[in-house]
Every structure is written in structure tokens, then in C-alpha cells.
DRENNUGU-752922 format. One line per field, with one value per residue: y negated, x negated, z of N, C-alpha, C in turn. Coordinates in steps of 0.2 Angstrom, whole numbers, padded with zeros to 4 digits. Atoms other than C-alpha are relative to their C-alpha. Example, Ala and Ser with C-alpha at 12.3 -4.5 7.8 and 13.67 -1.06 7.14 Angstrom:
n_y [0006,0006]
n_x [-0004,0004]
n_z [0000,-0001]
ca_y [0022,0005]
ca_x [-0062,-0068]
ca_z [0039,0036]
c_y [-0006,-0005]
c_x [-0004,0004]
c_z [0000,0003]
This chain:
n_y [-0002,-0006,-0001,-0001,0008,0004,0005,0003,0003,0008,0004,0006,0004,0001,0002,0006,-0004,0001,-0003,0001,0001,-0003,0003,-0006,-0005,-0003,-0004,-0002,-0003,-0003,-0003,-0005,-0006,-0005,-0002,-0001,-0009,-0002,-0004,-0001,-0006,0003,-0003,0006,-0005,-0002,-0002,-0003,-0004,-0006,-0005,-0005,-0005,-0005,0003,0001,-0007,-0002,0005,-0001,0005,0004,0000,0007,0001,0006,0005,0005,0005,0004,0002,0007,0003,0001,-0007,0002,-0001,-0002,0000,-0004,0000,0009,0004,0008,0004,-0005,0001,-0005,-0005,0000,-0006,0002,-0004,-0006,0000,0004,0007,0006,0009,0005,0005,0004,0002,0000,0004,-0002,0001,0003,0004,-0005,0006,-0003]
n_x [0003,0003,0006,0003,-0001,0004,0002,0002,0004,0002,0004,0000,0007,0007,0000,0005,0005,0004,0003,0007,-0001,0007,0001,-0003,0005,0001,-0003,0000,0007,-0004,-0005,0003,0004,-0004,-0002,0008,0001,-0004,0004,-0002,0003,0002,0002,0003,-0005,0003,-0005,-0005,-0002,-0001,0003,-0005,-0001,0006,0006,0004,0006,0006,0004,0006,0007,0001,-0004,-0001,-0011,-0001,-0004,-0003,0003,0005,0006,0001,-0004,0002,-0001,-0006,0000,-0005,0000,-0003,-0003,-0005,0002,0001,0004,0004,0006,0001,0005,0007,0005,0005,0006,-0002,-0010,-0003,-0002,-0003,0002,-0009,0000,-0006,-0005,-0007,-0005,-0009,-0006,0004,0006,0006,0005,0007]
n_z [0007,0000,0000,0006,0004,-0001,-0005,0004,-0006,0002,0005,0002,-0006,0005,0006,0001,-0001,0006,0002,0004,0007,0003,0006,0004,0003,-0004,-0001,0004,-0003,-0005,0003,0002,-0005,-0002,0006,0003,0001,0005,0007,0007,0003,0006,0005,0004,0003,0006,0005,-0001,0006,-0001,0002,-0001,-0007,0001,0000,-0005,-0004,0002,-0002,-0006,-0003,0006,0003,0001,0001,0004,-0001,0006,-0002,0002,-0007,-0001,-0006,-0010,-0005,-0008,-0006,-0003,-0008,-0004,0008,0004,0005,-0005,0004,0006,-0001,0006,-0003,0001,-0003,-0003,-0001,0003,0001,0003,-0005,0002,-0001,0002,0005,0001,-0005,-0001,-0004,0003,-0008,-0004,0003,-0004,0001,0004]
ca_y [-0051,-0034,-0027,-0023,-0042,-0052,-0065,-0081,-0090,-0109,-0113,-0131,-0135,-0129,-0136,-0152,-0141,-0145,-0133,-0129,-0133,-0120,-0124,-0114,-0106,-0102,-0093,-0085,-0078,-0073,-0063,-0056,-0050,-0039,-0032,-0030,-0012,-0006,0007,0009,0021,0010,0017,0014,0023,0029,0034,0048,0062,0075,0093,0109,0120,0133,0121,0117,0134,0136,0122,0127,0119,0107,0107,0089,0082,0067,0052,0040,0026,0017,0012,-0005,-0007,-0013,0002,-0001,-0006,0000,-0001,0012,0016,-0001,-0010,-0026,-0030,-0022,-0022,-0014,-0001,-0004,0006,0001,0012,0030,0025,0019,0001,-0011,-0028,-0037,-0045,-0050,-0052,-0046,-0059,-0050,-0057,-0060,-0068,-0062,-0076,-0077]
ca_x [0183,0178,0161,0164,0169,0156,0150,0151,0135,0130,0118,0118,0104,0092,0098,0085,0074,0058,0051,0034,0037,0027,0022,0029,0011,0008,0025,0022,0005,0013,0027,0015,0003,0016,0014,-0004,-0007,0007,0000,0006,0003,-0004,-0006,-0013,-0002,-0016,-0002,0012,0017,0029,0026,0035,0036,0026,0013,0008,0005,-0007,-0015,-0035,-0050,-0056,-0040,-0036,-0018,-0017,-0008,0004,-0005,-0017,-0034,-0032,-0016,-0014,-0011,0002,0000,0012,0017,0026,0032,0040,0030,0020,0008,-0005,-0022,-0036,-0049,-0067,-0081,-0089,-0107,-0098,-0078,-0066,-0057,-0044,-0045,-0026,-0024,-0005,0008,0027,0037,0055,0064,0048,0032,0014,0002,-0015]
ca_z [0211,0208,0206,0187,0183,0175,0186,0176,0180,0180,0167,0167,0180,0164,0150,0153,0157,0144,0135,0127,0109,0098,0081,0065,0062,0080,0081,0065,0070,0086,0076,0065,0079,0085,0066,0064,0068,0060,0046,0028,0017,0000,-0016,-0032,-0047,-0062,-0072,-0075,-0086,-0090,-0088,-0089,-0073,-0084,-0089,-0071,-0064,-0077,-0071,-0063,-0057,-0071,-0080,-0089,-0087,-0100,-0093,-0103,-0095,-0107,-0097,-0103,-0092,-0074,-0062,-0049,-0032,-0021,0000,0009,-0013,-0015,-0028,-0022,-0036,-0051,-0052,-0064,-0059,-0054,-0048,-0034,-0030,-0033,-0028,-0037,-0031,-0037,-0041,-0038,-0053,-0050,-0034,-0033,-0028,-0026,-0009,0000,-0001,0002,0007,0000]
c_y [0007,0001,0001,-0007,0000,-0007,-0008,-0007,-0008,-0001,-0006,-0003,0000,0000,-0005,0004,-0002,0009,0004,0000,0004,-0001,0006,0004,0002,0005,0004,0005,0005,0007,0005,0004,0006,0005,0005,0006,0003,0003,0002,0003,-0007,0006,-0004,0005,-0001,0000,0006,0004,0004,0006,0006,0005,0006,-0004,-0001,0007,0003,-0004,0004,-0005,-0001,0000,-0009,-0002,-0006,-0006,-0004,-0005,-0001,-0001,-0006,-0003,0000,0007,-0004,0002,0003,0001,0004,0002,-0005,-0004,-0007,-0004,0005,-0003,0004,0002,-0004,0003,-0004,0007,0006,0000,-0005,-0006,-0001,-0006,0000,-0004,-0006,0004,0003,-0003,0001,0000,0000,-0002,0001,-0007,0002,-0003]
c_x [-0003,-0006,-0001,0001,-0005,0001,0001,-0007,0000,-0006,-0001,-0006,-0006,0002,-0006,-0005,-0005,-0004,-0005,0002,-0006,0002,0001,-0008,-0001,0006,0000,-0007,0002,0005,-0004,-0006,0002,-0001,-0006,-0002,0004,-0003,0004,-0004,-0002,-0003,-0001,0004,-0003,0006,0005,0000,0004,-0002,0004,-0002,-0007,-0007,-0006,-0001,-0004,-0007,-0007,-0003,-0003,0007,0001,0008,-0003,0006,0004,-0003,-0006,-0006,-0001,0008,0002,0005,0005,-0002,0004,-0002,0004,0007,0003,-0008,-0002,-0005,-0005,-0007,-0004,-0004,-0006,-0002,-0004,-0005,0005,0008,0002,0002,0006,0001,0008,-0001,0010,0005,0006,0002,0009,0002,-0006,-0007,-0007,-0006,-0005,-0005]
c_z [0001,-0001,-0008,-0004,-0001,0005,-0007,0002,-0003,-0004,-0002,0003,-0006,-0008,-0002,0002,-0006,0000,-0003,-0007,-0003,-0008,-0004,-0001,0007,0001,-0005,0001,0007,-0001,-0002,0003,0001,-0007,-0002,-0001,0000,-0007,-0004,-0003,-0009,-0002,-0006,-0005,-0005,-0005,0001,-0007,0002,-0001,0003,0008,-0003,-0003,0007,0001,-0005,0000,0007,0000,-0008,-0005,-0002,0000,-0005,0002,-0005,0002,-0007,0004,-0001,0004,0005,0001,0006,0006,0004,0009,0001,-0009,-0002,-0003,0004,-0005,-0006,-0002,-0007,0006,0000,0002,0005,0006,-0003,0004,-0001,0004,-0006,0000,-0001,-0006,-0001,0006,-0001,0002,0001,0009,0007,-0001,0003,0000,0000,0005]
């Protein structure tokens, strides 16, 4: 046999071999440890507007843009720009926050 054949090996001595059985929330916890410190960039998405090229460079300090947003409708969560849920504003001491008010459920699932 040559040095570049595979060898075919025996594997049968650990078929009986016992296992340690681990449980779907230990192997899921496990999974997502690996996960944990992994940083995403979240966002909270006030609102949007159009505006001409010569409107912006007219734009100084104190200037107002005007949003198409409403203030009574939810603001968009967002993860790494994909969509995940929507929230409204609230002020806590002198910074703003979001409260989730509502989940995305599209091809996978965010446990609470």
C-alpha cells in the first residue's frame, strides 16, 4: 500500500461505546456560549426623509430635518440592518431608550 492511500480503519470496537447524553438546553447553551461575545451593531430607526444634494450642504448646526415618521409610531429595531422588532421612545434620566413593543418572527425565533 502506498503512503498516499487512505488507511481504512476499524471502528467497530466503539460503536458500544456509552456516551454522556447531553440535554437539548445544555447543548443549546453550550452552542450559544460560543456566541456570547460576538458584537452587533443595533439600531433604533427614528425615522427617514428625502432630500436634495443641495439641501443637505446647506445643512448647519441647529438645522431641523423633518422626518416622515409620526411620533406615535413604533421606531424600528434593527440587528446588523436586518429588522428584528419595533419599539417606542422613552426617556430615561437625560437618554433616550426603547421599549420593544413587538418581535419579528421571520425564519427564526428570539426567546424571551
Amino acid at each position: 500500500m502506498s503512503e498516499k492511500e487512505p488507511k481504512n480503519l476499524d471502528l467497530s470496537k466503539f460503536e458500544n461505546v456509552e456516551r454522556p447524553k447531553e440535554t437539548q438546553q445544555e447543548n443549546q447553551s453550550g452552542t450559544l456560549g460560543l456566541l456570547m461575545d460576538v458584537e452587533l451593531e443595533l439600531s433604533a430607526i427614528l425615522g427617514s426623509t428625502d432630500m436634495t444634494l443641495k439641501k443637505i450642504l446647506e445643512l448647519t448646526k441647529g438645522s431641523i430635518i423633518e422626518l416622515e415618521n409620526k411620533t406615535a409610531e413604533p421606531i424600528d429595531l434593527l440587528v446588523n440592518g436586518k429588522p428584528i422588532g419595533k419599539g417606542e421612545v422613552v426617556i430615561i434620566e437625560d437618554n433616550f431608550g426603547l421599549r420593544i413593543t413587538d418581535t419579528v418572527n421571520e425564519g427564526f425565533k428570539i426567546h424571551e
